[in-house]
C-alpha positions as CSV (number, residue, x, y, z in Angstrom):
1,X,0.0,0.0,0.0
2,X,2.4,2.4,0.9
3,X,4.4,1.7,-2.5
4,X,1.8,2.7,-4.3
5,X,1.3,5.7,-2.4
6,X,4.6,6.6,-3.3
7,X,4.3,6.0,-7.2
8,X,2.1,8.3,-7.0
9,X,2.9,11.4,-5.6
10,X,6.1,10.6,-8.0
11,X,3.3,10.9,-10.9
12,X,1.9,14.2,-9.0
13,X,5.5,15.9,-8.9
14,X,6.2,14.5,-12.3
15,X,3.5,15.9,-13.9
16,X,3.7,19.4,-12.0
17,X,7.1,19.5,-12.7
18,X,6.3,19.0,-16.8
19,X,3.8,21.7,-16.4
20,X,6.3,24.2,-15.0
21,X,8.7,23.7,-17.3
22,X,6.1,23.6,-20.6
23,X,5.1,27.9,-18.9
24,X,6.4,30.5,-20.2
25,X,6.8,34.0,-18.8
26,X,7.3,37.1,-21.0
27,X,7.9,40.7,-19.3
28,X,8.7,43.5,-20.9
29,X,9.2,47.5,-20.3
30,X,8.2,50.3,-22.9
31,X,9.7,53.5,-23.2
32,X,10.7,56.9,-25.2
33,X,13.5,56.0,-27.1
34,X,14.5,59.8,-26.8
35,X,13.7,60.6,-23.1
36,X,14.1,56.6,-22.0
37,X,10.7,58.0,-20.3
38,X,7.9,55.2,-19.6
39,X,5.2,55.2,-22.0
40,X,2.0,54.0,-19.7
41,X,-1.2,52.1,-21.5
42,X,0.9,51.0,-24.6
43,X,-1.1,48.3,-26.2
44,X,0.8,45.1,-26.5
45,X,0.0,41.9,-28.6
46,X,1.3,38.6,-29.1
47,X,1.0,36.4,-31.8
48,X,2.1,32.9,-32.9
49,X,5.2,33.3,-36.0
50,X,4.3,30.0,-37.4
51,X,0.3,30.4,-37.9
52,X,-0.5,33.8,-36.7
53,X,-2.5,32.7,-33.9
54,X,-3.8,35.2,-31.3
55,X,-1.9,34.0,-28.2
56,X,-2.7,37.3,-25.2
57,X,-3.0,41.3,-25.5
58,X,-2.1,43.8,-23.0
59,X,-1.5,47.3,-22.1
60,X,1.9,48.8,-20.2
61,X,0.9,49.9,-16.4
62,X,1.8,53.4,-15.2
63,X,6.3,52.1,-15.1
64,X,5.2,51.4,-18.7
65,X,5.7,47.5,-18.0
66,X,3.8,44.5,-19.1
67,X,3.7,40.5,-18.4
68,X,2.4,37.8,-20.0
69,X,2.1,34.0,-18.8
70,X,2.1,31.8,-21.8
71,X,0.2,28.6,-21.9
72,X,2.6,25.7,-23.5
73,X,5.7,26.3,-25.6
74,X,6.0,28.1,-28.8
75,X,8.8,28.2,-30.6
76,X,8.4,32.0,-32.1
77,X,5.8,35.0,-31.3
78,X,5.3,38.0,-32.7
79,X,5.5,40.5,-30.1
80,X,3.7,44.3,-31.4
81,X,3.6,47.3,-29.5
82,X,1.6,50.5,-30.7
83,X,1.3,53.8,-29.0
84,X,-0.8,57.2,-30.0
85,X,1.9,59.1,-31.5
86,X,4.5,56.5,-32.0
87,X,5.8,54.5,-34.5
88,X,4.3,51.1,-34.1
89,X,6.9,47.9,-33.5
90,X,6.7,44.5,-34.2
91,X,9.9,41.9,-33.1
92,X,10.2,38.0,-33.8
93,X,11.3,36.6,-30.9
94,X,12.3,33.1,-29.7
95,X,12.2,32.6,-26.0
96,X,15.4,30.3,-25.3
97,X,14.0,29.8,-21.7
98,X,10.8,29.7,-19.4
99,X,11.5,33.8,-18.4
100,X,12.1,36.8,-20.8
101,X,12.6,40.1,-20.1
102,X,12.5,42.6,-23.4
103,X,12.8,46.0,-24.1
104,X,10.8,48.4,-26.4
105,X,12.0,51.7,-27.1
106,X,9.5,53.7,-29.3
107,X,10.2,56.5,-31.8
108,X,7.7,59.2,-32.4
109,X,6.0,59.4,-35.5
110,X,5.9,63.1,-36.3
111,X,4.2,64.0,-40.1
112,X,4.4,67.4,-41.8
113,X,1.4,68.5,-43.0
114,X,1.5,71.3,-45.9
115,X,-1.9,72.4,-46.0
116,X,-5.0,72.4,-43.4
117,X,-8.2,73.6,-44.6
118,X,-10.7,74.6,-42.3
119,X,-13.9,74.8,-43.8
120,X,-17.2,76.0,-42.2
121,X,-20.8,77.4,-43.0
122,X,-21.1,80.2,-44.8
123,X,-24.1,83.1,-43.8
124,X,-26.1,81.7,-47.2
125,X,-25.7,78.3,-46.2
126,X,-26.5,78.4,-42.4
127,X,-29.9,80.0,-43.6
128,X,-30.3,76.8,-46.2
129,X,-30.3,74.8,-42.6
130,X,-33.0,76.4,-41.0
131,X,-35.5,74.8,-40.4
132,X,-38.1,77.1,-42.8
133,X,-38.8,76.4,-46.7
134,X,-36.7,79.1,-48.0
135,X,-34.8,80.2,-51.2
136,X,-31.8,81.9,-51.5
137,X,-30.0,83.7,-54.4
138,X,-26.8,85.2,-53.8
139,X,-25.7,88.6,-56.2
140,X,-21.8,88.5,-55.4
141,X,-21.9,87.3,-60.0
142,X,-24.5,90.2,-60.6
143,X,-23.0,93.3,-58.8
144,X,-21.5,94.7,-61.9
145,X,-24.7,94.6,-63.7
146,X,-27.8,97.0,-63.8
147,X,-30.2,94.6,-63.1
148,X,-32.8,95.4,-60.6
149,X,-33.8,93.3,-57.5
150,X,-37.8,92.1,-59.0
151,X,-35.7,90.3,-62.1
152,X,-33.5,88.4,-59.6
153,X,-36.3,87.6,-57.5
154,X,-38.4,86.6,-60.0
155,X,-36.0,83.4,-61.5
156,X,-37.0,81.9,-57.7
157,X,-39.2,79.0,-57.6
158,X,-42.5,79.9,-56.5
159,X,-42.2,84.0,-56.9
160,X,-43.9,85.5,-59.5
161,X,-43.0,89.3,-60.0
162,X,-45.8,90.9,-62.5
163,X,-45.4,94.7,-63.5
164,X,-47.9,97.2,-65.4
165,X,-45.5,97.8,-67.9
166,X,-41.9,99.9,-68.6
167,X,-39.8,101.2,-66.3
168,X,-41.1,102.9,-62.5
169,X,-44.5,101.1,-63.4
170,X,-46.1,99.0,-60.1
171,X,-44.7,95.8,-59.7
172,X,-47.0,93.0,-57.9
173,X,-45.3,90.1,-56.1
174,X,-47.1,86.4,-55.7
175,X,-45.8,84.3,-53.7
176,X,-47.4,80.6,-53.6
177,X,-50.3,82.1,-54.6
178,X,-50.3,84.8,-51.8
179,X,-50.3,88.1,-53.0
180,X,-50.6,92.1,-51.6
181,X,-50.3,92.5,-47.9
182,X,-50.0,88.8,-47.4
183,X,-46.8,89.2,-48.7
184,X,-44.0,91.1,-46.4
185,X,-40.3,92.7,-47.8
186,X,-37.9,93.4,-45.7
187,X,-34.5,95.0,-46.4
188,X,-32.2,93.5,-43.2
189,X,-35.4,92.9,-40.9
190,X,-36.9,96.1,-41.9
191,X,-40.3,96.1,-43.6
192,X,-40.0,98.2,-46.9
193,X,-44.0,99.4,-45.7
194,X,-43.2,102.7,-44.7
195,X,-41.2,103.6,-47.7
196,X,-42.1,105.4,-50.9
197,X,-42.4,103.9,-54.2
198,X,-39.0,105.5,-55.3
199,X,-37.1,102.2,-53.0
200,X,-39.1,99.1,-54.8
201,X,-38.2,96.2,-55.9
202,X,-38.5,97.0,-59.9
203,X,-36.3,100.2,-59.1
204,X,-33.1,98.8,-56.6
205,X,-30.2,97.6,-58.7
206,X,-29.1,94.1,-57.6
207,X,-25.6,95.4,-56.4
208,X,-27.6,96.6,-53.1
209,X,-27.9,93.3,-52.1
210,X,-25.8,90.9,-50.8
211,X,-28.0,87.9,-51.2
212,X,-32.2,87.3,-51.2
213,X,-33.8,85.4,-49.1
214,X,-37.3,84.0,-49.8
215,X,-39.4,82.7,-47.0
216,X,-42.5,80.3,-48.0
217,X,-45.2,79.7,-45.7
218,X,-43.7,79.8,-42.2
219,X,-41.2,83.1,-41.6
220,X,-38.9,83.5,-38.8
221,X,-39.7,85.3,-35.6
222,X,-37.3,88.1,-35.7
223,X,-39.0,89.0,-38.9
224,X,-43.0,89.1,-37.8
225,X,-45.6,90.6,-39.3
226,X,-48.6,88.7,-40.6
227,X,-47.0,87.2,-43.6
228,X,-49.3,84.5,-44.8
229,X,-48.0,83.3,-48.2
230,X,-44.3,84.3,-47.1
231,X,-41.6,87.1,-46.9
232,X,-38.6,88.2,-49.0
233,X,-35.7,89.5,-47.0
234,X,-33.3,91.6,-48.8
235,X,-29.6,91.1,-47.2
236,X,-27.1,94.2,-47.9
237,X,-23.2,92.9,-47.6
238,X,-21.8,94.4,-44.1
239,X,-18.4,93.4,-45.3
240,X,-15.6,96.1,-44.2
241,X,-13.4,97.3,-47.1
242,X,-12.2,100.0,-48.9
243,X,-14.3,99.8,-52.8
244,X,-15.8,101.6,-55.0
245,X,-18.4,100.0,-57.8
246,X,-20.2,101.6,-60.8
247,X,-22.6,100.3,-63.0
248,X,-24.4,102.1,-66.6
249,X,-26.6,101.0,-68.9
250,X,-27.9,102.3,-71.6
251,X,-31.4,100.4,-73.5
252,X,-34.0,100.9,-75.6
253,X,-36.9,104.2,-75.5
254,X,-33.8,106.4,-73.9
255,X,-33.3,104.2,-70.8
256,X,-30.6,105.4,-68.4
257,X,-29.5,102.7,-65.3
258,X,-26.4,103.8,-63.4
259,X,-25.4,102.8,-60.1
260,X,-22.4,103.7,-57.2
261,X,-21.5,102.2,-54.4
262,X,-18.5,103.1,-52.7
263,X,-17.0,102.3,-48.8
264,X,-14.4,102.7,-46.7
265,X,-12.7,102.0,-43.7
266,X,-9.9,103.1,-41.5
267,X,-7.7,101.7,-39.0
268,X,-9.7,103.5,-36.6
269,X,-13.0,101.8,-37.0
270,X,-14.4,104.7,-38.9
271,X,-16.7,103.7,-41.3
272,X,-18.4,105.2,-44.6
273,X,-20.6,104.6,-47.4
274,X,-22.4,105.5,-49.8
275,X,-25.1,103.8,-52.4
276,X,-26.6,106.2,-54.7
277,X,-28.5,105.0,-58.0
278,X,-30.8,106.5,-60.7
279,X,-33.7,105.3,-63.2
280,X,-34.7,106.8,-66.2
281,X,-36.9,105.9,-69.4
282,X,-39.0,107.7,-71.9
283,X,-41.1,104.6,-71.9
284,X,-42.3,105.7,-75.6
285,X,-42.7,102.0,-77.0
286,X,-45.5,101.3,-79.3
287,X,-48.9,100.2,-78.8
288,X,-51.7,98.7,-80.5
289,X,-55.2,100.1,-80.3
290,X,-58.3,99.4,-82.1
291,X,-60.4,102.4,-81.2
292,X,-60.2,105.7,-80.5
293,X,-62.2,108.7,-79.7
294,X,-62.2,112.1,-81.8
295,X,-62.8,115.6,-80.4
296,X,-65.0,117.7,-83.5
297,X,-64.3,121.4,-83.0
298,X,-67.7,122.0,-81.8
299,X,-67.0,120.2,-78.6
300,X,-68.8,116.6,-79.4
301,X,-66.2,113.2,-79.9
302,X,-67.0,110.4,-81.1
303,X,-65.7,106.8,-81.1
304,X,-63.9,105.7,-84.1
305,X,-62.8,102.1,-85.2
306,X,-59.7,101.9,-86.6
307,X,-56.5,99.2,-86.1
308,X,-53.6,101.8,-85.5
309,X,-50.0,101.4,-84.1
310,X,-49.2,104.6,-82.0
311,X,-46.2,105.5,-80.3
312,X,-46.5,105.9,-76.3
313,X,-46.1,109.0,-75.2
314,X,-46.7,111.2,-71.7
315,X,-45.0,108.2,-69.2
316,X,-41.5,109.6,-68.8
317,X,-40.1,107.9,-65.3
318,X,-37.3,108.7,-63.5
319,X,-35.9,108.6,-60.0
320,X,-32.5,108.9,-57.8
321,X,-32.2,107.5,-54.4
322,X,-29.1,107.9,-52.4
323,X,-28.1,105.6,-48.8
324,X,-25.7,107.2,-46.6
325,X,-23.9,105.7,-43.4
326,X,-21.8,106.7,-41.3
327,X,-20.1,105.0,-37.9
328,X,-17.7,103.5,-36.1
329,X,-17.0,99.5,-36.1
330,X,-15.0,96.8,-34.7
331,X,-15.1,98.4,-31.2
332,X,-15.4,96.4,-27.7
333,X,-18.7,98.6,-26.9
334,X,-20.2,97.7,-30.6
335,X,-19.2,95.5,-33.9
336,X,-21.2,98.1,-35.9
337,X,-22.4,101.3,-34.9
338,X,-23.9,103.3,-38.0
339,X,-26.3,106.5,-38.6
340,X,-27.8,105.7,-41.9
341,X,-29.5,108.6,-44.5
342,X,-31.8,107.2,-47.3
343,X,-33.2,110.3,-49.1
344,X,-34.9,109.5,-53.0
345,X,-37.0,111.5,-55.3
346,X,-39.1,109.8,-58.0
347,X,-41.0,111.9,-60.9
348,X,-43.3,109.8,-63.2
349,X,-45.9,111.3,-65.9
350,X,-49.6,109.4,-65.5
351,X,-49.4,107.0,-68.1
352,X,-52.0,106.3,-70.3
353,X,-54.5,103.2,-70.0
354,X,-53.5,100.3,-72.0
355,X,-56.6,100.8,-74.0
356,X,-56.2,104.4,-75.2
357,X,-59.5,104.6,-75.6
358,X,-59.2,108.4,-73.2
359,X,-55.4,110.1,-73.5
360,X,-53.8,112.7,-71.7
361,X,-51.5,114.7,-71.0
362,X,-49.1,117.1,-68.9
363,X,-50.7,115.4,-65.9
364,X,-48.3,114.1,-62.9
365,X,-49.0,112.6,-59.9
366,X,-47.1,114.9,-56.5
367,X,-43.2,114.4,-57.2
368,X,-42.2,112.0,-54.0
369,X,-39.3,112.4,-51.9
């Protein structure tokens, strides 16, 4: 009995013995290979050579060391250390005997970059975000041109701008089939309600604006009013420079378009500038009529029939509007702080009806200022 006893706790021992010899023990430190400082939570992995075979994974502790106790015996790992900022290493090594002690010393992996480009929102396209139905158009492509504002605004979907005829004649804005006072303009915020006929949007040139925006439906608070069908919000650029910009045109029935703008800025944060532009048209195109009445001398008329093509005549326009601010900017008590002049003066002859069945003439409405 006691012989086999003894056979086996030989077995035991035996067998714990071939287990302790079969581990393996790696250790291992990671540091700066410039300031031999530790690197702490380095990721370490081992792998098998033979198969690649995930064998244990790691990270360094704050000395920047790491241990690993292998199950069984391999004959080669693949030991791979990586680090945030740091070249990554990867050593094949072959532990002679059941302890290993290894050493990683990690270069930085610096990169020179030759361009960063920072790009954010612009103004237009932080307004395309908002939550509204809107539609922009920006005039930075139109501001050497004499177009006015209604022929920008009109290319937008859903805007229909519909005028009585030449130039300084009423222009009429739909908007998704809202028209009149259910309709709201604004020049930066400011309803255009209060202002004479001589600032509309058939007679301001398209370098006033910076960009349009067109509200549908739903408008935004800080612009109000009872817009059902939608508002249009006129955007003038508050960009500081020194410029000047001039725009002429010269078209058909005498038609005269010229427009100034000119800014500048000093060191100082004083600030001027000046927008100034003119209409002007005969408006003598021809009409059709097919009727007319006669004056006799004796003081009776009467209607005549007759297909005639007459030249129009009596609906001279023309008016001049000038914008005028003044102010300091870029200050800690105020980005912009400006005293703004808009004076304008608009003469136009009453036109005739587009029948011409009644003419007249040397009659004007009041000149407005």
């Amino acid at each position: 009995m006691n012989q086999v006893k003894m056979v086996l706790i030989f077995a035991i021992l035996l067998f714990l013995s071939c287990v302790n010899v079969s581990a393996q023990v790696i250790k291992g430190r990671v540091t700066d290979s410039t300031t031999n400082e530790a690197l702490s939570y380095a990721a370490v992995e081992i792998r098998s050579f033979e198969d690649d075979v995930y064998i244990g994974g790691s990270s360094t502790n704050e000395k920047g060391e790491f241990e690993f106790h292998l199950k069984g015996r391999y004959p080669k790992i693949r030991i791979t250390v990586s680090f945030l900022g740091y070249k990554t290493i990867q050593k094949v090594y072959a532990p002679a005997t059941e302890y290993s002690y290894l050493k990683f010393e990690m270069q930085e992996d610096s990169q020179t970059l030759n361009e960063v480009v920072v790009k954010g929102l612009s103004p237009a396209e932080k307004v395309q975000r908002l939550a509204y139905n809107v539609s922009l158009v920006e005039t930075a492509k139109l501001k050497s041109t004499t177009m006015d504002l209604s022929n920008v605004i009109d290319k937008i979907s859903g805007v229909k701008i519909r005028s009585t005829g030449g130039v300084g004649s009423e222009a009429n804005v739909t908007l998704n089939g809202f028209s009149g006072r259910h309709v709201k303009i604004f020049i930066d915020g400011v309803p255009m309600d209060g202002m004479s006929s001589a600032f509309g949007l058939n007679n301001i040139p398209v370098g006033l604006a910076k960009r349009v925006e067109v509200y549908k439906g739903v408008v935004p608070i800080e612009l109000g009013g009872d817009a059902l069908g939608g508002a249009i919000n006129i955007v003038t650029d508050n960009s500081r420079c020194t410029r000047v910009n001039a725009s002429y045109s010269f078209g058909s029935f005498n038609t005269h378009k010229t427009n100034v703008y000119a800014e500048h800025t000093t060191k100082k944060g004083f600030y001027v500038s000046l927008n100034a532009y003119q209409n002007y048209s005969d408006n003598d195109y021809k009409v059709n009529i097919d009727s007319y009445t006669k004056f006799n001398e004796d003081g009776s008329n009467q209607e005549v029939k007759e297909n005639l093509t007459v030249r129009r005549f009596h609906a001279k326009y023309h008016n001049e509007v000038a914008i005028l601010k003044i102010g300091i900017v870029d200050k800690t008590f105020a980005d912009r702080l400006l005293l703004g002049f808009m004076g304008g003066y608009e003469y136009k002859q009453t036109q005739n009806a587009s029948t011409m069945d009644w003419v007249y003439g040397a009659r004007t409405p009041r000149p407005i200022r």
